[in-house]
C-alpha positions in Angstrom: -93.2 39.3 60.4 -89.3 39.1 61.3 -89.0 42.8 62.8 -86.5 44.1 60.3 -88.8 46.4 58.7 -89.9 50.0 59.2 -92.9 51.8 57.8 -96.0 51.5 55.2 -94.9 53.4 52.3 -91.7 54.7 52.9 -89.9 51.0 53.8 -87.0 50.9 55.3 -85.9 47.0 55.9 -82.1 46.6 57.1 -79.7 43.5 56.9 -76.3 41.9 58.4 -74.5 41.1 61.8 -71.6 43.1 63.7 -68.6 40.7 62.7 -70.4 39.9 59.4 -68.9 40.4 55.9 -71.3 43.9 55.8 -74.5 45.6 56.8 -77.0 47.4 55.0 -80.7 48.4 54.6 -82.9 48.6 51.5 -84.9 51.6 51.3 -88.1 51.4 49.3 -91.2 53.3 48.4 -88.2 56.3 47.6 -90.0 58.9 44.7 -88.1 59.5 41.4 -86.2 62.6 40.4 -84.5 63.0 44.1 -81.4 63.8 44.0 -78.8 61.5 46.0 -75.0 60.6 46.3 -72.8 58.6 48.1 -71.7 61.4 49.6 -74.7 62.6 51.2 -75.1 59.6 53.1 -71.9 59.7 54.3 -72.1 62.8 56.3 -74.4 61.0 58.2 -72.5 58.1 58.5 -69.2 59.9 59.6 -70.8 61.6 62.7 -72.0 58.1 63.9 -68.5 56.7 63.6 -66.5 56.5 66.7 -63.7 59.1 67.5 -65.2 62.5 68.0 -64.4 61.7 71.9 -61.4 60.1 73.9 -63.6 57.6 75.5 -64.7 55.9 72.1 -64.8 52.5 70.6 -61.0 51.6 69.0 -62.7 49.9 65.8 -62.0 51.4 63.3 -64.8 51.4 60.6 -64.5 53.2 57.7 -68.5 53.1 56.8 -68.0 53.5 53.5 -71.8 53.4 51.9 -72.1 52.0 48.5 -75.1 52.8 46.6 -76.1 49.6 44.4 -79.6 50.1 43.1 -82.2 52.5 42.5 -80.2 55.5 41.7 -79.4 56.9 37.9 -77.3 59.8 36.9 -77.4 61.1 40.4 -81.9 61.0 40.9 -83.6 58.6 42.7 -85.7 56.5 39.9 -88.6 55.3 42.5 -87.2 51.6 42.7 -86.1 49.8 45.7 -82.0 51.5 46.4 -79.8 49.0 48.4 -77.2 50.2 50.5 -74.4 47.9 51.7 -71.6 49.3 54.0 -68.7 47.0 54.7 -67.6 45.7 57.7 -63.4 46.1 57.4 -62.3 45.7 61.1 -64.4 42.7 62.4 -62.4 41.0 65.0 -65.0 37.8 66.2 -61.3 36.5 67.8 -61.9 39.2 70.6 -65.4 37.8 71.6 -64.1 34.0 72.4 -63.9 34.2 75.8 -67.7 34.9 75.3 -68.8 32.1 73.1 -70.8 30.5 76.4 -71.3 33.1 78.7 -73.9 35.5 78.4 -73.3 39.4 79.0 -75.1 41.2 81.4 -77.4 44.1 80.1 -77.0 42.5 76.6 -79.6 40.4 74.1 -77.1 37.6 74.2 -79.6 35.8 76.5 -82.7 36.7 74.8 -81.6 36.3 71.3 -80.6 32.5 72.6 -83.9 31.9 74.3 -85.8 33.0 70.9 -83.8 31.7 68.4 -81.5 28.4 70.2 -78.2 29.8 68.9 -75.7 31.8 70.5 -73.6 33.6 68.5 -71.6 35.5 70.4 -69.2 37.7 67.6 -70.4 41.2 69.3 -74.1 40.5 69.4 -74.7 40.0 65.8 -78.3 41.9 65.1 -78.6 43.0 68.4 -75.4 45.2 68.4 -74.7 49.1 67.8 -73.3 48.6 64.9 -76.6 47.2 63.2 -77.4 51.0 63.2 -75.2 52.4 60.6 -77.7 50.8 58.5 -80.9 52.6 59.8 -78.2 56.0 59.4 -77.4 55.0 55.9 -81.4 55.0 55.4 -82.2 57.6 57.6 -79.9 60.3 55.1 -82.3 59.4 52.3 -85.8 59.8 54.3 -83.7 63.2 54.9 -83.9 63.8 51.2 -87.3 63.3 50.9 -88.1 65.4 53.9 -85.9 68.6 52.8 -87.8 68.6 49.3 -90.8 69.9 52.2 -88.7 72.0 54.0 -88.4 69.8 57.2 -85.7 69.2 59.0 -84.4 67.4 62.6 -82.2 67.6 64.5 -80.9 66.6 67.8 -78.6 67.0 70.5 -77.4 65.6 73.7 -79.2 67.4 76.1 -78.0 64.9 79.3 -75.3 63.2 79.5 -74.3 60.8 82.9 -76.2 63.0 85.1 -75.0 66.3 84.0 -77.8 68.4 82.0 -77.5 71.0 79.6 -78.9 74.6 81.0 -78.7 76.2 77.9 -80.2 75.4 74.4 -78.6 77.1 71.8 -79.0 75.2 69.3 -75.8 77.0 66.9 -73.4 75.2 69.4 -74.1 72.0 69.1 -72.2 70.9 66.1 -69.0 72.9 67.9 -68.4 70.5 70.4 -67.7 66.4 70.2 -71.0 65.7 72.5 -73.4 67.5 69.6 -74.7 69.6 73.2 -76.2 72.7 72.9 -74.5 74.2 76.1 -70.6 74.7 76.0 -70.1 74.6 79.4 -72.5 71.3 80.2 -70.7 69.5 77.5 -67.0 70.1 79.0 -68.3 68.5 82.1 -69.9 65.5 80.5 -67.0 64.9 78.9 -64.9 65.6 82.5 -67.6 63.1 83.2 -67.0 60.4 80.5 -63.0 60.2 81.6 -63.8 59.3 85.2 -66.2 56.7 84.3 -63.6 55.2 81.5 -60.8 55.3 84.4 -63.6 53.3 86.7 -64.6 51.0 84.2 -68.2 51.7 83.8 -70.0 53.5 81.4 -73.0 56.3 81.2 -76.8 56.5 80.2 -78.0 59.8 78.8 -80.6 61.9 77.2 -81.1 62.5 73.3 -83.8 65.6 72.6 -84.7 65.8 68.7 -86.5 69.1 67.1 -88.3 69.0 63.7 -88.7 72.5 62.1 -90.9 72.3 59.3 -92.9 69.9 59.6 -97.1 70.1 58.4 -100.0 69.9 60.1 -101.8 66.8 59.3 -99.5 64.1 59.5 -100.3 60.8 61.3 -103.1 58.1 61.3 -105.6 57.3 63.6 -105.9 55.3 66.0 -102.9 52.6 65.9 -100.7 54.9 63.5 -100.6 58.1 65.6 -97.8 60.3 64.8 -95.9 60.1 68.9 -97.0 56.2 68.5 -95.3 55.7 65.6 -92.2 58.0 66.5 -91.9 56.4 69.9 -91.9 52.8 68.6 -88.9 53.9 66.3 -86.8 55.2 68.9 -87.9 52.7 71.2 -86.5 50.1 68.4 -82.8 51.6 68.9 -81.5 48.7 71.7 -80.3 51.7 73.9 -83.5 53.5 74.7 -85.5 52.6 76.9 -87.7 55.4 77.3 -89.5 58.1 75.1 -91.0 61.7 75.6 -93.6 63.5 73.8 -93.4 67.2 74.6 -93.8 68.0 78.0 -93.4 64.1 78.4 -93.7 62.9 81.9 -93.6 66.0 83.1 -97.6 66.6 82.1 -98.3 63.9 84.7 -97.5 66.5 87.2 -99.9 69.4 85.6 -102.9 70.6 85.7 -105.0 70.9 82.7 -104.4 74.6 82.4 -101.0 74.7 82.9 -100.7 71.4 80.3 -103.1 72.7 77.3 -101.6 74.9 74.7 -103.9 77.9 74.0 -104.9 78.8 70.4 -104.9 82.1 69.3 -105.0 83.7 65.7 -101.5 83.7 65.2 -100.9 79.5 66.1 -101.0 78.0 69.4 -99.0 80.2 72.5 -97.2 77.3 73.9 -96.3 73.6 72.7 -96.3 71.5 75.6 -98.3 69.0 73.3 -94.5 68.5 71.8 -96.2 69.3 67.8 -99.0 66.5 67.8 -102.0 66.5 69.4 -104.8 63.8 68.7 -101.9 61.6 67.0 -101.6 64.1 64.3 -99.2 66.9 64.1 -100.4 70.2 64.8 -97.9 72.3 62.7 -95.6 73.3 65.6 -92.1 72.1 66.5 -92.2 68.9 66.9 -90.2 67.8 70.5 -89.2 64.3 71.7 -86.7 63.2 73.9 -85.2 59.3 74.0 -83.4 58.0 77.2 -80.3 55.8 76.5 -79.7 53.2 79.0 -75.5 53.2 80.0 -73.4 50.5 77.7 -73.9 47.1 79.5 -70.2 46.1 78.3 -67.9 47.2 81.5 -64.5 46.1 82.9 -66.0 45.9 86.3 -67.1 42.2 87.3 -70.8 41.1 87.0 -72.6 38.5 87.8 -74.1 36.0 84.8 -74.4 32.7 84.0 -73.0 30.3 81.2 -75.2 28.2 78.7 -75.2 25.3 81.6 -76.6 27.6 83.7 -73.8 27.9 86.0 -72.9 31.0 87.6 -70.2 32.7 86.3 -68.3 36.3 86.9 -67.4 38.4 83.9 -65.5 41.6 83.3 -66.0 42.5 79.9 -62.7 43.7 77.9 -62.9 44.5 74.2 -63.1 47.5 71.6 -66.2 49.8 73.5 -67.8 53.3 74.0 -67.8 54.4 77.6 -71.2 56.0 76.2 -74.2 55.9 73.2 -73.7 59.3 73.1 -72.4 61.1 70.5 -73.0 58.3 68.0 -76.8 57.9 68.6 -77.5 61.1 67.8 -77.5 60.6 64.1 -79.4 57.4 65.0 -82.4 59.4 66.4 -82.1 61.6 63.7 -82.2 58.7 60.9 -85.3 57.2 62.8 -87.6 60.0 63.3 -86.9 60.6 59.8 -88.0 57.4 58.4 -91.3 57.9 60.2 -91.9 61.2 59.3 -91.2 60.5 55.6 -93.3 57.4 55.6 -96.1 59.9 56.7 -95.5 62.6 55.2 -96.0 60.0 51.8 -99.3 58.6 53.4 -100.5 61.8 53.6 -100.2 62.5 49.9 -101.8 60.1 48.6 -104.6 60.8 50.4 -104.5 64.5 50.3 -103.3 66.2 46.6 
């Protein structure tokens, strides 16, 4: 009942605080005879970590992933595999001036209200860094998934207002931003160095693909496929909004304009995103996730201390002027998780 757990079959549970000795998640409900390494979980891992843009974080993680169960002579065995990355460059010192005052935009306030502590080292479970443990898991689900032939991806496809025009989906691991469109992603980045010099920071949009995937998967009713997908984006702290396919967009449609037709050779159009009913329909499956901008900004905000008196802040410390590129591999681990949990369901239900 704590919240720290994904999925039925495929059970992904994760662990540990920002400024803790380490993170980690334990993956269960894994099948034998997979094979896995170190190594290609860290691939994963190494495009989440900050760097691949100017306006980054300065912490310096290696996130180094450490394999300590469940694993023999390079196969899964079907036992529970822990995964423990180490946190090297904690520096709680830097959060002090925080120990009473609650950030704007952040759970500090929440997480007090629920549980009557404040720990206020970088936002403890709350914080970004919480998900190099859902990436770590996410590069197994991965494993489990390619064994089918599925496979997702995703891209920035918005970034601080600026959209990309063109989707070509070769480019996106040639730039920093993971964008499809060349020329969209030099102006987001144009884009990220006026709002580091300003002291703010940007929202954007994440669209993820899945090539490969069967018709068949998802549960009805509560279990539904977009249900299931949208709670696990929903459960990264930035997003704050999901899309299905056409998304909100079918709210302005007509039925005939928003059905995808069926003809002998599959359906002629996929506004449905892939799942229809709940369950997939054996097209592309097509979401997009909406990241909120990074509440920790040099600009002064309003907030209040744990007296309740009204305080101004202007945040200073190691941050991203955006989610984006790092949550990419975050959307990618999450959607993963889902679809392998069903994908499992669905065997042992279907031979």
């Amino acid at each position: 009942m704590s919240g720290n757990s994904l999925g039925l079959i495929f059970r992904v549970t994760t662990w540990g605080e920002s400024h803790g000795p380490a993170i980690g998640a334990v993956v269960e409900g894994c099948p034998p005879l997979i094979p896995l390494s170190e190594e290609d979980i860290q691939k994963d891992l190494d495009r989440r970590r900050p760097g691949r843009v100017q306006s980054a974080s300065s912490r310096k993680e290696s996130d180094r992933v450490e394999i300590l169960s469940g694993l023999f002579e390079g196969k899964t065995t079907g036992t529970p595999i822990a995964l423990v990355i180490r946190n090297s460059d904690a520096d709680p010192s830097a959060y002090e001036a925080l120990r009473e005052v609650f950030r704007p935009g952040h759970g500090d306030l929440t997480y007090y209200k629920k549980y009557g502590i404040r720990d206020h080292r970088g936002g403890g479970r709350s914080s970004g860094r919480e998900t190099a443990a859902r990436v770590a898991a996410g590069a197994v689900a991965k494993k489990v998934l390619a064994r089918e032939g599925i496979e997702v991806i995703a891209y920035t496809l918005e970034l601080g207002g600026i959209r990309a025009e063109r989707l070509n989906l070769d480019m996106v691991t040639q730039n920093p931003l993971y964008c499809p469109d060349p020329e969209a992603a030099e102006a987001m980045e144009r884009r990220l160095t006026e709002a580091a010099q300003a002291g703010d920071t940007l929202g954007g949009i994440v669209e993820i693909r899945v090539r490969g995937c069967p018709a068949g998967l998802g549960e009805p009713v509560f279990d539904k496929m977009d249900a299931d997908l949208a709670k696990a984006l929903m459960g990264i702290g930035t997003v704050k909004g999901v899309e299905v396919g056409a998304g909100f967009q079918a709210a302005r449609m007509t039925g005939s304009e928003c059905n995808d037709p069926i003809t002998p050779q599959g359906f002629a159009s996929n506004q449905a995103g892939g799942i229809l009913a709940g369950i997939t329909n054996g097209e592309e499956l097509i979401l997009r996730a909406a990241c909120k901008p990074i509440p920790s900004i040099r600009k002064p905000q309003q907030t209040v201390d744990l007296a309740g008196r009204p305080r101004e802040l202007a945040i200073k410390g190691r941050h991203d002027v955006s989610v984006i590129p790092r949550i990419i591999p975050v959307c990618e681990a999450m959607v993963a998780i889902v679809l392998a949990d069903h994908l499992l369901r669905q065997k042992a239900i279907v031979s």
